[in-house]
PDB file of N, CA, C and O in Angstrom, chain B, residues numbered from 101:
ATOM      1  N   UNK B 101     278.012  -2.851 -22.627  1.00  0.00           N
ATOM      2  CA  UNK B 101     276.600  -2.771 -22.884  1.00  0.00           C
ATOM      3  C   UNK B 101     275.938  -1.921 -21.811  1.00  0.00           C
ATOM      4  O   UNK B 101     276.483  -1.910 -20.707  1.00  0.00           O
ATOM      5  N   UNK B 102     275.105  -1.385 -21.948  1.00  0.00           N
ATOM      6  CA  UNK B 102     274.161  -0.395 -20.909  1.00  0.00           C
ATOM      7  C   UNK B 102     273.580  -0.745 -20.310  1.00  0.00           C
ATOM      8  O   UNK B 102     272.984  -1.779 -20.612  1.00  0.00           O
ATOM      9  N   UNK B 103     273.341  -0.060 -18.937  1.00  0.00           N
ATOM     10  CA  UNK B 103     272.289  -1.071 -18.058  1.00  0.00           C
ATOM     11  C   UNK B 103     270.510  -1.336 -18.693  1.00  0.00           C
ATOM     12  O   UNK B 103     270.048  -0.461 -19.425  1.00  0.00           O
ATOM     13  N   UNK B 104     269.920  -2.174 -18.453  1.00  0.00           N
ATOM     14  CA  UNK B 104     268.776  -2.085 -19.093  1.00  0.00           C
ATOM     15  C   UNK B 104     267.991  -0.935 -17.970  1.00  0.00           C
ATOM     16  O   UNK B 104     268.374  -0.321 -16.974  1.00  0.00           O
ATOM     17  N   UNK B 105     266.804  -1.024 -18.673  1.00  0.00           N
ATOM     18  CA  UNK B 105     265.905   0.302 -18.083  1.00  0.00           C
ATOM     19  C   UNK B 105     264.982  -0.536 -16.704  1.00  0.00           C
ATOM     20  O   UNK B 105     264.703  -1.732 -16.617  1.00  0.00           O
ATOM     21  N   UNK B 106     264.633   0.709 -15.635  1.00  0.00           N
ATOM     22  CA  UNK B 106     263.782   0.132 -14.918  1.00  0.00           C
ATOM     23  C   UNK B 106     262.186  -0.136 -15.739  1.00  0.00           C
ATOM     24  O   UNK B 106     261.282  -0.821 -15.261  1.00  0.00           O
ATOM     25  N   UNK B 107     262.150   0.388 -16.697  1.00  0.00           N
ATOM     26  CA  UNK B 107     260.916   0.163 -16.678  1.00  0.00           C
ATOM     27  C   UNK B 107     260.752  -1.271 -17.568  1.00  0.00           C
ATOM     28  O   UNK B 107     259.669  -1.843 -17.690  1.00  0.00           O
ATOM     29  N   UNK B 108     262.177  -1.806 -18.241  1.00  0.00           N
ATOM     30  CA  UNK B 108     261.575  -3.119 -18.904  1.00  0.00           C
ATOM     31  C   UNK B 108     261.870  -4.430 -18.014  1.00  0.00           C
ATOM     32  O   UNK B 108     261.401  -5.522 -18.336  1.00  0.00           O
ATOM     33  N   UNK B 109     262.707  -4.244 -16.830  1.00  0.00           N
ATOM     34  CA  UNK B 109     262.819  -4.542 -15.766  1.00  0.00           C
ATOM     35  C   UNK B 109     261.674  -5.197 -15.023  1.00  0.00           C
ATOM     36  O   UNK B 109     261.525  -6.393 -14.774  1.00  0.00           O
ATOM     37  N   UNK B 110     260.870  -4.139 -14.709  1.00  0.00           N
ATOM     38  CA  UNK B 110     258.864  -3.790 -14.386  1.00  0.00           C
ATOM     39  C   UNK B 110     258.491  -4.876 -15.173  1.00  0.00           C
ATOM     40  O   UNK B 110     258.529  -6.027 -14.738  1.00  0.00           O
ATOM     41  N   UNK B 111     258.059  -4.534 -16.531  1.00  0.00           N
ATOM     42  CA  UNK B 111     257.457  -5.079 -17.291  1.00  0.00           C
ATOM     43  C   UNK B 111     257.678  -6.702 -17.549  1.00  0.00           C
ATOM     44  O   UNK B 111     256.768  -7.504 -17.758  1.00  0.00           O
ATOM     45  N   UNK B 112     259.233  -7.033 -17.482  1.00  0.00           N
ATOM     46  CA  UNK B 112     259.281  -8.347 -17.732  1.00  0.00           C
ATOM     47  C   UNK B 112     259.219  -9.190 -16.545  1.00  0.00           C
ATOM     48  O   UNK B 112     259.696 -10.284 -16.849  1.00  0.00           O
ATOM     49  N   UNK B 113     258.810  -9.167 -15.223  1.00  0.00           N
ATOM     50  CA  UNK B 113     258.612  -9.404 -14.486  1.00  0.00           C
ATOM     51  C   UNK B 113     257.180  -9.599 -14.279  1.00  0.00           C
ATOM     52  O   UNK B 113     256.889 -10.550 -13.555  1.00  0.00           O
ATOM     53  N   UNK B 114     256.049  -8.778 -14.846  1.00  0.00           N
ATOM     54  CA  UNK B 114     254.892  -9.119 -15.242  1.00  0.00           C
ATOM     55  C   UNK B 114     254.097  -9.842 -15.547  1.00  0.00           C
ATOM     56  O   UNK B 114     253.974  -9.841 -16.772  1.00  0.00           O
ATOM     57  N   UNK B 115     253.126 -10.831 -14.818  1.00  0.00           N
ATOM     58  CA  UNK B 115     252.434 -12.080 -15.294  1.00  0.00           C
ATOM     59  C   UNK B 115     251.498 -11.570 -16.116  1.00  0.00           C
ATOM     60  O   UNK B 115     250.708 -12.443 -16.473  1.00  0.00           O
ATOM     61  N   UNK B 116     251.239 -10.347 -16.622  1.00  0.00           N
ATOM     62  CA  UNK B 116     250.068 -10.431 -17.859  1.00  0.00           C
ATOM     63  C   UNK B 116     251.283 -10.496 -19.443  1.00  0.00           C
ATOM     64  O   UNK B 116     251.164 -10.233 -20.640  1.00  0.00           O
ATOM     65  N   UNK B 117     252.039 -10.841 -18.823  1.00  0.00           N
ATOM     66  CA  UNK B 117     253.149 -10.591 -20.212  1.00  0.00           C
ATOM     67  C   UNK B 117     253.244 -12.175 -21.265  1.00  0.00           C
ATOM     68  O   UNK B 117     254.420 -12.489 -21.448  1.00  0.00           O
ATOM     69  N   UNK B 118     252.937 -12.469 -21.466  1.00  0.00           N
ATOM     70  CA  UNK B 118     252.495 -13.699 -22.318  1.00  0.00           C
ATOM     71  C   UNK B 118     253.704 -14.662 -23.219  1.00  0.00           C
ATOM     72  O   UNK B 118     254.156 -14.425 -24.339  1.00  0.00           O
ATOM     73  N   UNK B 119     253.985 -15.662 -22.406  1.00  0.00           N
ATOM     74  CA  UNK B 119     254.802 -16.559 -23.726  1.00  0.00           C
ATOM     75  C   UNK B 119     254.471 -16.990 -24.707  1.00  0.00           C
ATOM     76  O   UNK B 119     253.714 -17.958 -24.777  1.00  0.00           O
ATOM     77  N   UNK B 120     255.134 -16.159 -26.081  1.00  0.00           N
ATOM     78  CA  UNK B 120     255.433 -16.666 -27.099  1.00  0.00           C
ATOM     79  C   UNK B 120     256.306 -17.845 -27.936  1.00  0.00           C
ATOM     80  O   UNK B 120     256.298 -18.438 -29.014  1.00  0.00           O
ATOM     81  N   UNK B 121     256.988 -17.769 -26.799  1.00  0.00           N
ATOM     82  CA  UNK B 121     257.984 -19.299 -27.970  1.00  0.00           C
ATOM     83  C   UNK B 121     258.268 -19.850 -26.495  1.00  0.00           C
ATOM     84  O   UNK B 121     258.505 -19.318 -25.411  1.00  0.00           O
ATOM     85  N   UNK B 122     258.125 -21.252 -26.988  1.00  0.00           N
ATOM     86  CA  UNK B 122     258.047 -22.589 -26.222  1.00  0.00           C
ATOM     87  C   UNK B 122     259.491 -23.252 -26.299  1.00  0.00           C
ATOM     88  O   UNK B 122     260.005 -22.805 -27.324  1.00  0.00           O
ATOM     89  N   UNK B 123     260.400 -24.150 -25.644  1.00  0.00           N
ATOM     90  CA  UNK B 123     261.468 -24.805 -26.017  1.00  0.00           C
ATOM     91  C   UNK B 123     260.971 -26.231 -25.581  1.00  0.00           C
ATOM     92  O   UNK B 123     260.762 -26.468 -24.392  1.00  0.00           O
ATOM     93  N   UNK B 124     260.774 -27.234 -26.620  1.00  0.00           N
ATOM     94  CA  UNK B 124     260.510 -28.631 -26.252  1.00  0.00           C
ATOM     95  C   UNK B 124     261.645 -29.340 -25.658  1.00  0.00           C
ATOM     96  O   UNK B 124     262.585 -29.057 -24.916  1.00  0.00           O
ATOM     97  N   UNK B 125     261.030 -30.747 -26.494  1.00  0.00           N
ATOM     98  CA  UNK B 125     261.980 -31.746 -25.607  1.00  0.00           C
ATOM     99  C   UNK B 125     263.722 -31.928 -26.709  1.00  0.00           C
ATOM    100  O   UNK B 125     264.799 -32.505 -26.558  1.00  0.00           O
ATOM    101  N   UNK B 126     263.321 -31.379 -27.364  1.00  0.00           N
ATOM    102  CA  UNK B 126     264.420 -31.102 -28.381  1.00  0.00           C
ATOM    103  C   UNK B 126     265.719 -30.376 -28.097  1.00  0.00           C
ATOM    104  O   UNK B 126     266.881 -30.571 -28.455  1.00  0.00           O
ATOM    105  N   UNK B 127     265.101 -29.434 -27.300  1.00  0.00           N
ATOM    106  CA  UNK B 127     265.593 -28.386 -26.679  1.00  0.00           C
ATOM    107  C   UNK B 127     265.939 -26.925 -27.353  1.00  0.00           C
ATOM    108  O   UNK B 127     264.908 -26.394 -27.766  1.00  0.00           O
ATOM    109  N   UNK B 128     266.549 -26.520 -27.465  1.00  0.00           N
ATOM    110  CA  UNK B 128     267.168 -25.233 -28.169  1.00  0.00           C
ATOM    111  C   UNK B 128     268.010 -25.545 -29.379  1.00  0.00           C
ATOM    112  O   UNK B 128     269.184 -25.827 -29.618  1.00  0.00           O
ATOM    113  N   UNK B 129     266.227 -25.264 -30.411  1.00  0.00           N
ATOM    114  CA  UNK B 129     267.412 -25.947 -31.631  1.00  0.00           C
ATOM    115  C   UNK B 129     267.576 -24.501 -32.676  1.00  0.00           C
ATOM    116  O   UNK B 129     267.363 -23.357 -32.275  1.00  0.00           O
ATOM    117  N   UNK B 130     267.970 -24.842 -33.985  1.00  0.00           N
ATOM    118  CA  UNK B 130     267.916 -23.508 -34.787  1.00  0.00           C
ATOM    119  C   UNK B 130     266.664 -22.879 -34.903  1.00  0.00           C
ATOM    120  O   UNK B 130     266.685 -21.651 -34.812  1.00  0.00           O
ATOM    121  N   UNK B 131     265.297 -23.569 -35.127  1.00  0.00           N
ATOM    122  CA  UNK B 131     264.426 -22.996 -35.325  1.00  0.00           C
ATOM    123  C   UNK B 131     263.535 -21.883 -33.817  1.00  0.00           C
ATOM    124  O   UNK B 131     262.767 -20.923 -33.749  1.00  0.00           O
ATOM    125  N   UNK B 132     264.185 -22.697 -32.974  1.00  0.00           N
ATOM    126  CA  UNK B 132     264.199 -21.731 -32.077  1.00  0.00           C
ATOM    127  C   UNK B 132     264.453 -20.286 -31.882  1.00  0.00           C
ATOM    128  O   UNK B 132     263.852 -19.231 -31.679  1.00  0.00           O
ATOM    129  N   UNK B 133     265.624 -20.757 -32.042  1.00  0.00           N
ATOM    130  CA  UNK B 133     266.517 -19.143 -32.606  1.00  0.00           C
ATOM    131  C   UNK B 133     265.991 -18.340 -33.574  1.00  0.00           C
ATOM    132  O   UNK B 133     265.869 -17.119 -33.472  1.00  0.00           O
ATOM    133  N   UNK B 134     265.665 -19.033 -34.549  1.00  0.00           N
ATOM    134  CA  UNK B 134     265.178 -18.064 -35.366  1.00  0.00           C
ATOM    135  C   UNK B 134     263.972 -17.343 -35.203  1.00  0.00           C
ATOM    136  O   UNK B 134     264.085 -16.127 -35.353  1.00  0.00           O
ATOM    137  N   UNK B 135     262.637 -17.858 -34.884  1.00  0.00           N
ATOM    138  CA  UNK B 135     261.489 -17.549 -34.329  1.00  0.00           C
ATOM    139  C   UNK B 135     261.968 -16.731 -32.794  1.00  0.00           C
ATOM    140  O   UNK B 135     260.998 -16.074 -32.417  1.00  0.00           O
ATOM    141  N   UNK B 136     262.714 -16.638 -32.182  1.00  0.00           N
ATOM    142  CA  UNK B 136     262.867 -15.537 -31.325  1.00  0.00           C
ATOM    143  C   UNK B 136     263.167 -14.337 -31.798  1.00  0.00           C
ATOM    144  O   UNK B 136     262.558 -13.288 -31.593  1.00  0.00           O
ATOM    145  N   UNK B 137     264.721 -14.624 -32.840  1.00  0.00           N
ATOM    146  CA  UNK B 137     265.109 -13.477 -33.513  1.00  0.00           C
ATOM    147  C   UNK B 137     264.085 -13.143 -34.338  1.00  0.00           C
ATOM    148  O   UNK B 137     264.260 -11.970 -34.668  1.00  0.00           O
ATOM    149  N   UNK B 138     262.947 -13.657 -34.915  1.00  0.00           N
ATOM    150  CA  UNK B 138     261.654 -12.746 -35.583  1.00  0.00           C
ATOM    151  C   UNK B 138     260.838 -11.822 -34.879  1.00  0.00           C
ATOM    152  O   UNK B 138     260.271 -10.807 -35.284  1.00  0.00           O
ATOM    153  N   UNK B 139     260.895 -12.634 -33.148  1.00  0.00           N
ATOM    154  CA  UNK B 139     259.736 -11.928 -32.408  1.00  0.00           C
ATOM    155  C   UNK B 139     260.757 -10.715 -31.912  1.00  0.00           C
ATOM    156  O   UNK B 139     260.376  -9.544 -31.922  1.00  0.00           O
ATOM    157  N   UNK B 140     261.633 -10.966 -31.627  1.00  0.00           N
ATOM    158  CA  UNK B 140     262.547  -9.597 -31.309  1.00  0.00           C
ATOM    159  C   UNK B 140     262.249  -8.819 -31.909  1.00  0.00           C
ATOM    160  O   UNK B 140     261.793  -7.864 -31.279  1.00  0.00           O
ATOM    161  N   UNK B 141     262.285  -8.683 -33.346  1.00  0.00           N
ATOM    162  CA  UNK B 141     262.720  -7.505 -34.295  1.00  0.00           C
ATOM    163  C   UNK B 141     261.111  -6.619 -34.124  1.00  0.00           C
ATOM    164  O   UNK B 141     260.935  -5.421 -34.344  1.00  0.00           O
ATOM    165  N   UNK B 142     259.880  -7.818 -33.588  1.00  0.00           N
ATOM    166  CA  UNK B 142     258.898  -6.531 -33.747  1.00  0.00           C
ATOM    167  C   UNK B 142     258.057  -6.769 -32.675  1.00  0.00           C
ATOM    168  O   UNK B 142     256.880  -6.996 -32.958  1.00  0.00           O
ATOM    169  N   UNK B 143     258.440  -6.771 -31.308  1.00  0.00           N
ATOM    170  CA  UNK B 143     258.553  -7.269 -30.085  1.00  0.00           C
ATOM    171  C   UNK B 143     259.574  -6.623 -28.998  1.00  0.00           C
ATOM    172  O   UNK B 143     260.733  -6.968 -29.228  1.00  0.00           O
ATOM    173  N   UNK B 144     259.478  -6.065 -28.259  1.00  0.00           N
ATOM    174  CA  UNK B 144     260.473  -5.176 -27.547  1.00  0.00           C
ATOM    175  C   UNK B 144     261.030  -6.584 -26.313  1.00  0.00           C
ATOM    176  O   UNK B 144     262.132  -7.051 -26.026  1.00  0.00           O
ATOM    177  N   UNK B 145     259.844  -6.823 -25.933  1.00  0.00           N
ATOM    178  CA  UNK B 145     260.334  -8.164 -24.825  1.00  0.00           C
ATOM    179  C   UNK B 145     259.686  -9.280 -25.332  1.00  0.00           C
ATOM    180  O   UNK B 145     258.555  -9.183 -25.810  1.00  0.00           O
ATOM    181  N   UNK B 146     260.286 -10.323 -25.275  1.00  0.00           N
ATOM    182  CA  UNK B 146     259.826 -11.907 -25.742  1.00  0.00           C
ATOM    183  C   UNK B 146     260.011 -12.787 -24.525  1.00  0.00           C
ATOM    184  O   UNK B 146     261.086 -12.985 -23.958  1.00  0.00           O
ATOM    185  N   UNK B 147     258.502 -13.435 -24.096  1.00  0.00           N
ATOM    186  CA  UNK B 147     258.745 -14.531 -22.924  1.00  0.00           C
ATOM    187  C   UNK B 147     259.045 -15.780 -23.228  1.00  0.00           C
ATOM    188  O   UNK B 147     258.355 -16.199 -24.158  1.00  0.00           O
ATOM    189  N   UNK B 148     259.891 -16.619 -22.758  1.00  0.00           N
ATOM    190  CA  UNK B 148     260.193 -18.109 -23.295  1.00  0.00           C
ATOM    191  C   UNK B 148     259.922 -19.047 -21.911  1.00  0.00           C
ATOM    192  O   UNK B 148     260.027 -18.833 -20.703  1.00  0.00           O
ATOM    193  N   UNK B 149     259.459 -20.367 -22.862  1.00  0.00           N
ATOM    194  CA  UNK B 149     259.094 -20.846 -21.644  1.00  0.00           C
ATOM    195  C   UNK B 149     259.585 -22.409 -22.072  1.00  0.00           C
ATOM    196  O   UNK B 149     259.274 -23.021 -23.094  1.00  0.00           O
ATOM    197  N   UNK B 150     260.539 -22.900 -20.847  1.00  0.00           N
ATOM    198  CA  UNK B 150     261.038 -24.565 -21.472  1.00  0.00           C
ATOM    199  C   UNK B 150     260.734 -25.350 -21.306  1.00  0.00           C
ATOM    200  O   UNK B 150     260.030 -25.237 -20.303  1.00  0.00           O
ATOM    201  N   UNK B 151     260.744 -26.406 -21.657  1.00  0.00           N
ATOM    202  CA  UNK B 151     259.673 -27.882 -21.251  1.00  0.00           C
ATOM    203  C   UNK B 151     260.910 -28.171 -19.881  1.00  0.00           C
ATOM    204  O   UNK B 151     262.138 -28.078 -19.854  1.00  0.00           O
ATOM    205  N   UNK B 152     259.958 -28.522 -18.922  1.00  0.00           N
ATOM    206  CA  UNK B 152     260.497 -28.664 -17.605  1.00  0.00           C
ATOM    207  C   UNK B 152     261.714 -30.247 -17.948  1.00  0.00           C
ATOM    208  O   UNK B 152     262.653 -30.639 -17.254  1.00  0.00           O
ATOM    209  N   UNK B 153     261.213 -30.772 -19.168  1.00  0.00           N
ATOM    210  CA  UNK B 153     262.552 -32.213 -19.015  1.00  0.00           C
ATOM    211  C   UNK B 153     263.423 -31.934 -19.361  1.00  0.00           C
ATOM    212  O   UNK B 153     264.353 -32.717 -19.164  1.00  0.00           O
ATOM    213  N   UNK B 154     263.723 -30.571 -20.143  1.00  0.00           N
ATOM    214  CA  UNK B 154     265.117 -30.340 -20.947  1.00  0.00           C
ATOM    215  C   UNK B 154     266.485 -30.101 -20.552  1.00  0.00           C
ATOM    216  O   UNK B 154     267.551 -30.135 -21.167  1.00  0.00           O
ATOM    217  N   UNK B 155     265.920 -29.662 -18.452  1.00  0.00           N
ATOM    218  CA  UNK B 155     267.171 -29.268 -17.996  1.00  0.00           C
ATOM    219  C   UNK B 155     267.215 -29.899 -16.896  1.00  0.00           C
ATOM    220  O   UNK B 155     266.088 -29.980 -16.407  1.00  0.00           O
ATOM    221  N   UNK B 156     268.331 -30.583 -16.032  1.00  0.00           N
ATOM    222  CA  UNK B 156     268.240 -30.990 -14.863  1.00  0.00           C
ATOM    223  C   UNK B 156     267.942 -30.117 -13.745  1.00  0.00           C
ATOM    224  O   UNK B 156     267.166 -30.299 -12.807  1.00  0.00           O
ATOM    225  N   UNK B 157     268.783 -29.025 -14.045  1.00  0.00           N
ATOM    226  CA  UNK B 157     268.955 -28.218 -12.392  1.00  0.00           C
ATOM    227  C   UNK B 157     268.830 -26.776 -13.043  1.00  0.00           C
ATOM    228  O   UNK B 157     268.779 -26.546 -14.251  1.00  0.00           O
ATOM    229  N   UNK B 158     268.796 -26.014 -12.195  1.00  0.00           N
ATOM    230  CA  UNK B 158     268.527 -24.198 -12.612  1.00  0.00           C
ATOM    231  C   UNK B 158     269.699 -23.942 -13.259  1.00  0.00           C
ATOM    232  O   UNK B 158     269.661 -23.069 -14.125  1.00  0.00           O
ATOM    233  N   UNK B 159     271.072 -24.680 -12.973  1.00  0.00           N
ATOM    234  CA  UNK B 159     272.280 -23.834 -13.436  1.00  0.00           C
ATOM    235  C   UNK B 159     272.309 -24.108 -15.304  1.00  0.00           C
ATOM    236  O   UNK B 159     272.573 -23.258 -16.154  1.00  0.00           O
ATOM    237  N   UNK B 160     271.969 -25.478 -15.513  1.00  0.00           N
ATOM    238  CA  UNK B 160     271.074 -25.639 -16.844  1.00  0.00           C
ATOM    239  C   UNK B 160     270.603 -24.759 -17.552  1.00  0.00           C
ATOM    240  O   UNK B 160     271.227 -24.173 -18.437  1.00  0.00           O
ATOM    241  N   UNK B 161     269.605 -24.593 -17.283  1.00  0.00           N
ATOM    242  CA  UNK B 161     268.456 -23.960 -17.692  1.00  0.00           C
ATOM    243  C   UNK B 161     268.902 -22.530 -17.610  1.00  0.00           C
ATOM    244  O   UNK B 161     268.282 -21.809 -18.391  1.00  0.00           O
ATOM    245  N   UNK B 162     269.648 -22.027 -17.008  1.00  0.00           N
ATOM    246  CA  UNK B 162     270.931 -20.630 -16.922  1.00  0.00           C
ATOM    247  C   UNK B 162     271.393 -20.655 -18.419  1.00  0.00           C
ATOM    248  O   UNK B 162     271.153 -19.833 -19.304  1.00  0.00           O
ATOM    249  N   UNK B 163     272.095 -21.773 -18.467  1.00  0.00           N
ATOM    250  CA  UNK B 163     273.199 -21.756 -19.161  1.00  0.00           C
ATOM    251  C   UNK B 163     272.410 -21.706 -20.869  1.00  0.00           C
ATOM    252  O   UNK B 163     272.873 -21.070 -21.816  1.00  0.00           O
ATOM    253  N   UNK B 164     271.222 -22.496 -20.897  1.00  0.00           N
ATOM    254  CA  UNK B 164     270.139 -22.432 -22.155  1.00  0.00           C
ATOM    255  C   UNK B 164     269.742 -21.145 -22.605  1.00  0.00           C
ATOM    256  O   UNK B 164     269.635 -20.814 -23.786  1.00  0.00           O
ATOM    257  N   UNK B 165     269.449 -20.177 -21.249  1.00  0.00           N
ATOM    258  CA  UNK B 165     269.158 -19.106 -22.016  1.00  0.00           C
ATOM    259  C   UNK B 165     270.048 -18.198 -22.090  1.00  0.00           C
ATOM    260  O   UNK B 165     269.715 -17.159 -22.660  1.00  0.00           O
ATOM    261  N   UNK B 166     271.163 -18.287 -21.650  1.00  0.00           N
ATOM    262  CA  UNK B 166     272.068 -16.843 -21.654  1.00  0.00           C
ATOM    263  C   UNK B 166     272.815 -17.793 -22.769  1.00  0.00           C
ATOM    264  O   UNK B 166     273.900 -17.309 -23.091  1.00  0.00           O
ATOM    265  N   UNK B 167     272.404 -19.401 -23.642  1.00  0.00           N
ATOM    266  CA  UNK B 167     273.252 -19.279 -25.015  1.00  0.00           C
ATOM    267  C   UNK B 167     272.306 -18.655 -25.846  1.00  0.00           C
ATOM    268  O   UNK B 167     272.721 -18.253 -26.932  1.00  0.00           O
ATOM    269  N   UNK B 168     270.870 -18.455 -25.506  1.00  0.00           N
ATOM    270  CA  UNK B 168     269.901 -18.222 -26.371  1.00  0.00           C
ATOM    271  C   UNK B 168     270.246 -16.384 -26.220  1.00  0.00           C
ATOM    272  O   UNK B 168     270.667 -15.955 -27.295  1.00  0.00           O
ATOM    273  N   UNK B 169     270.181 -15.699 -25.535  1.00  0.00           N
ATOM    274  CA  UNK B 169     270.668 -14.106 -25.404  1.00  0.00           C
ATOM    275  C   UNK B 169     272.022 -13.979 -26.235  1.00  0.00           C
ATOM    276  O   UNK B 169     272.404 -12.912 -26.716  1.00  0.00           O
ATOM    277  N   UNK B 170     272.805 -15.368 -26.366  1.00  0.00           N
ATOM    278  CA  UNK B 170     273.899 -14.515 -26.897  1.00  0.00           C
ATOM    279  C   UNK B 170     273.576 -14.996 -28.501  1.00  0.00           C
ATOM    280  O   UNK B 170     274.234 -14.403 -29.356  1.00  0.00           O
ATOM    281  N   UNK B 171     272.734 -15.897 -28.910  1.00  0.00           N
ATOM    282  CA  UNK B 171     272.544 -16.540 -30.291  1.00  0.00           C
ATOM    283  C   UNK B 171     271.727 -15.471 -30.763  1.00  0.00           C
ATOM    284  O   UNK B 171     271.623 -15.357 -31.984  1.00  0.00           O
ATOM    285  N   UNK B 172     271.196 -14.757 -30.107  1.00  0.00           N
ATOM    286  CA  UNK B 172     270.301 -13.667 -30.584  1.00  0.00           C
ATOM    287  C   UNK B 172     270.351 -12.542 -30.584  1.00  0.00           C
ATOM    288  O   UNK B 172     269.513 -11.804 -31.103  1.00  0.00           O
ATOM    289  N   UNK B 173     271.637 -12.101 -29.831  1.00  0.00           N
ATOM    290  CA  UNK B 173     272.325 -10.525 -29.712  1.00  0.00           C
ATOM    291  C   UNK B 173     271.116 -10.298 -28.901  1.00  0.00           C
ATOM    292  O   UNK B 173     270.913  -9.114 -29.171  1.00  0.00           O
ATOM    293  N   UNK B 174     270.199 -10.631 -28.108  1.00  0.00           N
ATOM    294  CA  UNK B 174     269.445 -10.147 -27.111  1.00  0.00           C
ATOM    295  C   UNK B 174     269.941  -9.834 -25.667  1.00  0.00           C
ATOM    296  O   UNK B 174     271.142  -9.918 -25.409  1.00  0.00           O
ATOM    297  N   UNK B 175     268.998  -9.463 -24.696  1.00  0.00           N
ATOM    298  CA  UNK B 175     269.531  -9.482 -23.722  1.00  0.00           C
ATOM    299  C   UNK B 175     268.408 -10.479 -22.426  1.00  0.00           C
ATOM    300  O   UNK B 175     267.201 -10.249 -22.342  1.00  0.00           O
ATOM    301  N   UNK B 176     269.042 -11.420 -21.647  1.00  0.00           N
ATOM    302  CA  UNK B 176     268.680 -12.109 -20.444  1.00  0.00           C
ATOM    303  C   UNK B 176     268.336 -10.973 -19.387  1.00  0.00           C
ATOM    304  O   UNK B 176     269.128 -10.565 -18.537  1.00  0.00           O
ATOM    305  N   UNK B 177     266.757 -10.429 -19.608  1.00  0.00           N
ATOM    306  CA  UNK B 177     266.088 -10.061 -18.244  1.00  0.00           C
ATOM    307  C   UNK B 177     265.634 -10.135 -17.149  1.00  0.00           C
ATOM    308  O   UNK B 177     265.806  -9.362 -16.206  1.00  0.00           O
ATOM    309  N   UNK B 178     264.797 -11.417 -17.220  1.00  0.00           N
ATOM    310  CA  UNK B 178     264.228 -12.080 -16.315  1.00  0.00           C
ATOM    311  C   UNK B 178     264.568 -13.482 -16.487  1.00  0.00           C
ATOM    312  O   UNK B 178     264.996 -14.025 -17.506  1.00  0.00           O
ATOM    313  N   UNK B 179     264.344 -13.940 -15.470  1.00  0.00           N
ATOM    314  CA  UNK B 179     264.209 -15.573 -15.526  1.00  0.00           C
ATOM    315  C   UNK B 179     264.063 -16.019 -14.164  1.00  0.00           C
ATOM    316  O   UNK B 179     264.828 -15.728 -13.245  1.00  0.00           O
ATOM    317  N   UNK B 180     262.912 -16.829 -14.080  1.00  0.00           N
ATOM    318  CA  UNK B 180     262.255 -17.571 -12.772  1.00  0.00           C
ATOM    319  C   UNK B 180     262.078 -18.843 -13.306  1.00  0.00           C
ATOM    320  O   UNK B 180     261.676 -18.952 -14.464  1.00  0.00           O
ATOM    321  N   UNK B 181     262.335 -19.872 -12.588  1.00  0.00           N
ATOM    322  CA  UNK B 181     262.482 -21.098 -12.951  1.00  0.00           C
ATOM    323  C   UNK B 181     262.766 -21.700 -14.365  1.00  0.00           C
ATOM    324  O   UNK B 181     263.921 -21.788 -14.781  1.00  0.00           O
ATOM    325  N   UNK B 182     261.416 -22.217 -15.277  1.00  0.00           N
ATOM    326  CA  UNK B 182     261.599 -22.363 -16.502  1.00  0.00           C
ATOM    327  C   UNK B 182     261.409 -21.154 -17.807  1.00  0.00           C
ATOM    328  O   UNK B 182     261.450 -21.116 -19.037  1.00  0.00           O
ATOM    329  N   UNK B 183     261.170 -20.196 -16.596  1.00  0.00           N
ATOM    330  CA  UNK B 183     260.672 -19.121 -17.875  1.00  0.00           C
ATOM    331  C   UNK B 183     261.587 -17.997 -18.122  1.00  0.00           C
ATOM    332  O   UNK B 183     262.357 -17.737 -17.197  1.00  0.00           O
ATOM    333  N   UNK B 184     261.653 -17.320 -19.123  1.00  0.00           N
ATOM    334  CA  UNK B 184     262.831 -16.164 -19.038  1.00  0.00           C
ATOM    335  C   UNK B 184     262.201 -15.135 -20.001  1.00  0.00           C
ATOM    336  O   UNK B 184     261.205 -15.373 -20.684  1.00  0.00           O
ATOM    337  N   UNK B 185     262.853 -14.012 -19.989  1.00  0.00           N
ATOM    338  CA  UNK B 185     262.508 -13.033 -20.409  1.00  0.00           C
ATOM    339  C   UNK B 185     263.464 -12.654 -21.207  1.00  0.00           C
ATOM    340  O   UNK B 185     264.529 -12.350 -20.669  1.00  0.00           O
ATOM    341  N   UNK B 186     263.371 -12.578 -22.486  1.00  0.00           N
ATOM    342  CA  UNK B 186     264.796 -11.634 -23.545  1.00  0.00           C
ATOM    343  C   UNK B 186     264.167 -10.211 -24.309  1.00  0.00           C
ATOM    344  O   UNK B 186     263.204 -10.252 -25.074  1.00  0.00           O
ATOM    345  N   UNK B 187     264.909  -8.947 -23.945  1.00  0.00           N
ATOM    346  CA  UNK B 187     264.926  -7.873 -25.012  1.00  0.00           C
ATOM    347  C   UNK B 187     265.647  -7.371 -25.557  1.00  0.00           C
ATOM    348  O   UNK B 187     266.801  -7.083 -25.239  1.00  0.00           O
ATOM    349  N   UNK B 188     264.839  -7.089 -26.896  1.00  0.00           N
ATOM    350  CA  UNK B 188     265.751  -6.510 -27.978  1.00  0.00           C
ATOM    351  C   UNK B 188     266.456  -5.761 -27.866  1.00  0.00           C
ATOM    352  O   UNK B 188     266.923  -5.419 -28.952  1.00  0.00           O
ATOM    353  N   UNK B 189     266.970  -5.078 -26.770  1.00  0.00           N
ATOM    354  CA  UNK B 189     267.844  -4.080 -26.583  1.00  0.00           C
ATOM    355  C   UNK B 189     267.570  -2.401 -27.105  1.00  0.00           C
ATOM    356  O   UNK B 189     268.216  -1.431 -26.707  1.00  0.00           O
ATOM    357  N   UNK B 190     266.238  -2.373 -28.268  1.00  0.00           N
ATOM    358  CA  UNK B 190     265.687  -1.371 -28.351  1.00  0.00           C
ATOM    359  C   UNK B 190     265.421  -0.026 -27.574  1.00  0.00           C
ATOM    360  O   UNK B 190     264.713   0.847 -28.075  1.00  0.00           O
TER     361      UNK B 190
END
């Protein structure tokens, strides 16, 4: 796979960049997935943000979204605590 670009790099690192999909206490279920894979397709970067009970420790909450990057053929950009960043690879 290619390195991603500096500039979406920039961008997803960005606090005016706005979360769209939430992960409850449910956690990462199908409908999840799917509503990401929608915002992908017309959405270059998608912010996610998890309910702080879903994971014990950071390596968790790792492991949630790089299954969510691979359930979505996306790619894991950012991620600071509960929040992460996935793009479409566009």
């Amino acid at each position: 796979m290619s390195s991603i670009p500096e500039r979406i790099v920039r961008q997803s690192s960005d606090p005016s960049l706005k979360v769209t999909v939430r992960i409850g206490k449910s956690g990462s279920t199908d409908a999840i997935v799917a509503e990401l894979e929608d915002q992908l397709k017309t959405r270059e970067l998608v912010k996610v943000k998890a309910n702080r009970g879903i994971a014990g420790d950071s390596q968790e909450r790792t492991d949630i979204f790089s299954s969510l990057a691979s359930e979505t053929k996306s790619r894991l950009v950012f991620q600071r605590g509960n929040v992460a960043v996935f793009w479409s690879g566009r």
